[in-house]
N, C-alpha and C positions, 0 to 999 in steps of 0.2 A: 504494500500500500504506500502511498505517498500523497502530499497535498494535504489541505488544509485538514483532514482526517488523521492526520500523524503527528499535528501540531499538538504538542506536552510544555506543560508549566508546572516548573520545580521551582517550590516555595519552601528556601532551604537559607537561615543566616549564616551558617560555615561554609569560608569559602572554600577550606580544604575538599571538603565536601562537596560541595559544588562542583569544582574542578573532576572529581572520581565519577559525578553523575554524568557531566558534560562527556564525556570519553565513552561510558559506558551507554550512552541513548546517543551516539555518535550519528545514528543513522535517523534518529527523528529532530523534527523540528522545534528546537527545544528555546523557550525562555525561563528566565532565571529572575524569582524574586526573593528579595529579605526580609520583607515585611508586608502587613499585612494592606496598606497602602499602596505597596507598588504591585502587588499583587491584584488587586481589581483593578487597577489599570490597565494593569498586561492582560486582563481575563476579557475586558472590553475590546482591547486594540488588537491581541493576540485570537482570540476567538479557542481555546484548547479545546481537544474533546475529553483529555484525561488531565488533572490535576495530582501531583505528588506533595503531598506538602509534611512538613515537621510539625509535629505539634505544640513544641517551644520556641516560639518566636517572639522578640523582641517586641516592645519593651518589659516581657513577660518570660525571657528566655529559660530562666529555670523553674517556671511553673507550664498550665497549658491553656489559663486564662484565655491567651490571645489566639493560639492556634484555635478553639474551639469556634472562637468569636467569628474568624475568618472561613473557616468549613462554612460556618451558617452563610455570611454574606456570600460567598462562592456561590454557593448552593442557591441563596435569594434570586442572582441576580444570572443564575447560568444553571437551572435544575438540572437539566439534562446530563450535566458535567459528572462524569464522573471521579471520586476523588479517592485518592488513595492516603494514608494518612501511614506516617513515620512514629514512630513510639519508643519508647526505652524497653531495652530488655527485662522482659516479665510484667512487661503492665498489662496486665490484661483489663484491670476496670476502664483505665485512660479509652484502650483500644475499642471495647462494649459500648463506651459510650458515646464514642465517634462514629459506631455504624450507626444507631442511635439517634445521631444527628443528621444522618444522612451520607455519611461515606458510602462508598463502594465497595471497599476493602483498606483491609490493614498491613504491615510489615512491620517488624521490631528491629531495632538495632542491636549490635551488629549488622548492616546490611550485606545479606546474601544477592551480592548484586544479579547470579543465575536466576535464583529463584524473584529478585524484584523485577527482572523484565518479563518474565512471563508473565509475571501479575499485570503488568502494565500492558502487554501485548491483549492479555485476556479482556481488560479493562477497556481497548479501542473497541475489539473485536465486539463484545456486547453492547456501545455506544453506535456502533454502525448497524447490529442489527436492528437495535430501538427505531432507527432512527427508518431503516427502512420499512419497520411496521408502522411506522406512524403515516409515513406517506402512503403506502398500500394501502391504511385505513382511511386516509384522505381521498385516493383515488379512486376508492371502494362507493366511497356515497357522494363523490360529485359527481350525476349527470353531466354535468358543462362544467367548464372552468368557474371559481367561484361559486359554483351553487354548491351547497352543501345537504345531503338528504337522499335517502334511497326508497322512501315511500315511493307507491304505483301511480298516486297521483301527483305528486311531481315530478317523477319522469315522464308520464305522460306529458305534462306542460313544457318539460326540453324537450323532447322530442317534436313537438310542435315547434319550439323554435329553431331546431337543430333544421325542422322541413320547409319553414318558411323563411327563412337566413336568406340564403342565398338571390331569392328574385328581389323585385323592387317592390314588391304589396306593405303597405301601409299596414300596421299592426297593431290592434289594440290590446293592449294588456289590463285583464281588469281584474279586482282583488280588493280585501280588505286592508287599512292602511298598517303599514310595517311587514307584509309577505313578500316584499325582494322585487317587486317588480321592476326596479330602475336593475336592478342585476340583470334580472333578464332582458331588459331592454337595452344593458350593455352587450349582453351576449349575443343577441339579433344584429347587431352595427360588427362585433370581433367575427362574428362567422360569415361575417359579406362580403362580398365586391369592396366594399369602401370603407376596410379595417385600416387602410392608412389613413383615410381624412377625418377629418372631426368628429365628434362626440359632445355634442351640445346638450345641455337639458335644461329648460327653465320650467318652474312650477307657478303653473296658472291659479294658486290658490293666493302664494306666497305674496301675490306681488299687486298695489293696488291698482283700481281698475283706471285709473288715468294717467297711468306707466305704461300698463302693459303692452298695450300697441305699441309705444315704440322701443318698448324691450325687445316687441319682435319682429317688429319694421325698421326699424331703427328710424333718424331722424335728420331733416337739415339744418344747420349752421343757422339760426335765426328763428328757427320754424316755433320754438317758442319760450320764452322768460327760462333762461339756463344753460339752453341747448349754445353753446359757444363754439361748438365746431361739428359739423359733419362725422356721423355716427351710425356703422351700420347695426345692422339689429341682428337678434338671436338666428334667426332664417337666414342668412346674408351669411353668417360667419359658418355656419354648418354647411357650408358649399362643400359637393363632391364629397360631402359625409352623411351624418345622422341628427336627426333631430327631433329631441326627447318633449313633448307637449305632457307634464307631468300634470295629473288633476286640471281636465281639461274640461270637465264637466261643470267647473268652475268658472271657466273661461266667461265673461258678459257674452251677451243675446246680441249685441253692436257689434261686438268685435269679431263674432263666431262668422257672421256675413265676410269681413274682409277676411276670415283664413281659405272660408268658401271660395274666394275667388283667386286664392292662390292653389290651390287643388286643383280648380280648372284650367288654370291659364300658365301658372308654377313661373310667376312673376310678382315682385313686390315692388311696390310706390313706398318711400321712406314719410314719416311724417314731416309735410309743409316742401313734399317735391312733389316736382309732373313725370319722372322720369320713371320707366317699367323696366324693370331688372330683375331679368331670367336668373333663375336659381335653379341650380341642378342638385338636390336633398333628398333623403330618405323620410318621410315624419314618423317615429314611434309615439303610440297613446297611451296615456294610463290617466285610467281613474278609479277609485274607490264606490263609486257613486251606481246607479241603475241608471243610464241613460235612457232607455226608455222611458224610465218613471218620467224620468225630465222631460221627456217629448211630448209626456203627455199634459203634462205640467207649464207646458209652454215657455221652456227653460232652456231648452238644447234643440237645436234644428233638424227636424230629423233628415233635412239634405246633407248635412256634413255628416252626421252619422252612418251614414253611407258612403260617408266619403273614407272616414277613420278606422272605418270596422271592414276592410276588407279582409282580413283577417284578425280575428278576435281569441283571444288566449287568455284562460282561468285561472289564475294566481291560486291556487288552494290556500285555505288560512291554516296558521298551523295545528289547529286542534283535529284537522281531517288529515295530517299527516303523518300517518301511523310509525312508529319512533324513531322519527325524526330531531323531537325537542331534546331525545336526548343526545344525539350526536351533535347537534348543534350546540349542546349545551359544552360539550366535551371541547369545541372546536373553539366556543369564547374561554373557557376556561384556560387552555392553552394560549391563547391569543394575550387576554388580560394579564396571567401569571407572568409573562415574558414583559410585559408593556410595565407592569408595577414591581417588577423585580421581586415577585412572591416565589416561596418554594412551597408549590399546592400542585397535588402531584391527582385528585380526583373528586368525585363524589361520594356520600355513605350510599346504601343500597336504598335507606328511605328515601333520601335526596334524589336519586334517578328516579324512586316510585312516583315522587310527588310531581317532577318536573315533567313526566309521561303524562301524568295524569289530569294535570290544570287547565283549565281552559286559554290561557292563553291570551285573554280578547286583542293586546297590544303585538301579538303574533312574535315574527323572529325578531322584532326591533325593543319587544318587552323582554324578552327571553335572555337578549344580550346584555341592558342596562341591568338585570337582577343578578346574573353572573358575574357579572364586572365588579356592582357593589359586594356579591360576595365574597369575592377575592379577595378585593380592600379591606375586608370585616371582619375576614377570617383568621382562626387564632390558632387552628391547626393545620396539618398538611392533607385533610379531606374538608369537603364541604358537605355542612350537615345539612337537614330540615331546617334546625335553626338559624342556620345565615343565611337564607335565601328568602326568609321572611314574605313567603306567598299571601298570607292575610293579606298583609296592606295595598295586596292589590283587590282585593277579595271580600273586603270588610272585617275584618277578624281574622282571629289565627287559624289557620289550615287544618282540619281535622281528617279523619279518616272517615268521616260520613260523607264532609266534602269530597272528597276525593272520588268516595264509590259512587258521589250523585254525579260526579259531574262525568265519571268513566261510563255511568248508564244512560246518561242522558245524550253520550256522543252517539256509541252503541247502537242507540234507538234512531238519533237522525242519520245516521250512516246507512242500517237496514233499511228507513224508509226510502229514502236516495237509492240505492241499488233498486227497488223494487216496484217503482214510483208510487208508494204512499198505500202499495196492496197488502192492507192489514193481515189476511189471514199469512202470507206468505214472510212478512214482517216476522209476527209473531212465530212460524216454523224456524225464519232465521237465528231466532233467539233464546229459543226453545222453551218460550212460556206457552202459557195458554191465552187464548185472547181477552180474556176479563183481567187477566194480570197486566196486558197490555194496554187497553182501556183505563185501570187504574194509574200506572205508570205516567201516558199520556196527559191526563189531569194532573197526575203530581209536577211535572216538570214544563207544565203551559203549551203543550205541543199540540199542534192542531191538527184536528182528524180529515182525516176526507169525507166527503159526503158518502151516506149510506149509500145511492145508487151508484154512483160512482167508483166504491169499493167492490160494489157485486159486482161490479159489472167486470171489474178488472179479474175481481174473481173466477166468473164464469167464463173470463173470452168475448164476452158478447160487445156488443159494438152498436 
């Protein structure tokens, strides 16, 4: 092996010692600290995968105060690192309580320097397996680059956009807010014709309504109180690329008329010019919203809706993506841990129970702020029930009745979804009876289908 996989840091204040190590790791890439300061320097700048270090180190050198001190921050700010730890002959508590800490292994002095390169050789050897289970478990549950999740209905949703990437069809993405859709509306621009040009996105929610025109027209030098120089707009700069119309179902009933006329004509006027300027763009949609609803509502045109939705794509929310919250969860947790220099190496077994289980409403964008905070909260090297504090998103603390109501209440809308809403077939899905189902439905506010309607799906009849 060689390259940054072979890179070793020896945390060692004798330089006699030093000297014997240098000679004897001749063939890896070795830096050399004394202290426990130059030591997380070299840990950042150097990048190690194995750590040797002494456990008396200055200004502690005949105790192991400071070596212990430093294991930890190693370890905070580089888990994955693995460390080997140097000890006096016969200490075996010192040695117990450095794996304890988190070492990897130990060696006592007198060093057998035969038998310390094996340990070190052993030491790369299982940091590179880790390392390639990590990413086969990344590779594992991402559909597309950056998605993460191996439920059926989100790969169905890539695979949609994996099939419509490549033309020029307008794509709507629709979904509850925080389910990744700008992800995937990144991923429909990286898998297209026009992965080199731009990637614009502006949110029609974000931004007030006598801006946004010429957020996306941009504007002339005069055209009005501010405007000081000639300014192209969101549409204009996404040339020969992508352009993200995020909550567009927000977009004004004014404004939705001029994007109409850029769909037909694929030409924009800037505000306070006469001048028509071809744009050659992809538009991606997303909104949270029922369009429809709006059209009926007299909110959304339904000519552009036919303009936007030439292909339209279901963001699943996460509580229909069956265990998915927990790898996601796995995947901020690593993310976080590395970003706040925590050594938090998982979850408790309740902790996955509960994060499978929750409803979720704030989707993958709740799921990552409660991870995140747990990291920062956390007082040991798992994450419990208790630091993810689901109540408050919940009303109250998390119980186990919560939990089973909210696991039967998915349950029940999932069966009815496969089944479209055919009670008796519902209830075979679930293996109750139908009055258990009837009861069920009342307790969790779920609405039935109409009697004739149920037979009818029952019987076939039409």
């Amino acid at each position: 092996m060689s390259g940054p996989q072979r890179r070793l840091l020896i945390v060692e204040d004798d330089i006699g010692l030093q000297n014997q190590l240098r000679w004897s790791f001749d063939d890896y890439d070795v830096a050399f600290a004394g202290d426990q300061s130059t030591a997380l320097d070299l840990l950042r700048h150097h990048e190690p995968a194995v750590v040797l270090q002494d456990l008396g180190l200055p200004p502690d050198a005949a105790g192991t105060t400071e070596g212990f001190a430093t294991i930890t921050n190693i370890l905070q700010h580089a888990p994955y690192t693995k460390v080997i730890v140097v000890t006096g002959n016969g200490d075996r508590d010192n040695a117990v309580k450095s794996i304890g800490c988190g070492a990897y292994d130990f060696c006592s002095k007198p060093l057998d320097l035969a038998v310390l390169r094996l340990i070190v050789e052993r030491a790369f050897r299982v940091h590179e397996l880790e390392a390639e289970n990590r990413a086969l478990k990344r590779q594992a549950a991402a559909p597309l680059e950056g998605i993460i999740g191996s439920s059926e209905v989100m790969r169905d949703a890539c695979r949609l956009v994996e099939k419509v990437s490549p033309s020029n069809a307008t794509v709507l993405l629709l979904g509850e807010t925080g389910t990744g859709k700008e992800l995937l509306a990144r991923a429909v621009h990286r898998l297209s014709a026009r992965r080199d040009g731009p990637f614009v996105a502006i949110n029609c929610a974000a931004i007030p309504e006598s801006l946004l025109e010429a957020e996306l027209f941009g504007y002339e030098k005069g055209a009005y109180t501010g405007a000081y120089k000639q300014t192209k707009g969101k549409i204009e700069l996404a040339t020969n690329g992508s352009l993200l119309l995020d909550e567009i179902g927000d977009m004004p009933v004014a404004l939705q008329a001029k994007l109409l006329r850029f769909f037909e004509e694929r030409v924009v006027e800037r505000v306070g010019g006469r001048e028509m300027i071809p744009v050659d763009v992809r538009i991606i949609c997303a909104t949270h919203q029922d369009l429809r609803a709006l059209i009926r509502e007299g909110r959304f045109r339904e000519d552009l809706f036919y303009r936007v939705s030439e292909v339209s794509i279901l963001v699943p929310p996460l509580r229909d993506r069956s265990g998915d919250a927990v790898l996601l969860a796995r995947h901020f947790l690593e993310q976080a841990a590395s970003r706040h220099g925590r050594n938090i190496r998982g979850f408790t077994d309740k902790a996955l129970k509960a994060i499978e289980a929750y409803p979720w409403r704030g989707n993958v964008r709740e799921l990552e702020n409660v991870v995140n905070s747990a990291v920062i909260m956390a007082d040991r090297k798992q994450i419990g029930l208790e630091e993810l504090h689901l109540g408050a998103n919940g009303g109250g603390t998390l119980s186990l009745h919560e939990v089973r109501a909210a696991a039967e209440k998915r349950a029940i809308e999932s069966a009815m979804a496969q089944v479209s809403g055919n009670l008796t077939r519902v209830a075979d899905l679930l293996g109750i009876s139908r009055p258990t189902l009837y009861d069920l439905l009342d307790k969790y506010g779920l609405k039935k289908p109409s009697m004739h309607t149920d037979s009818t799906r029952a019987t076939g009849q039409t």
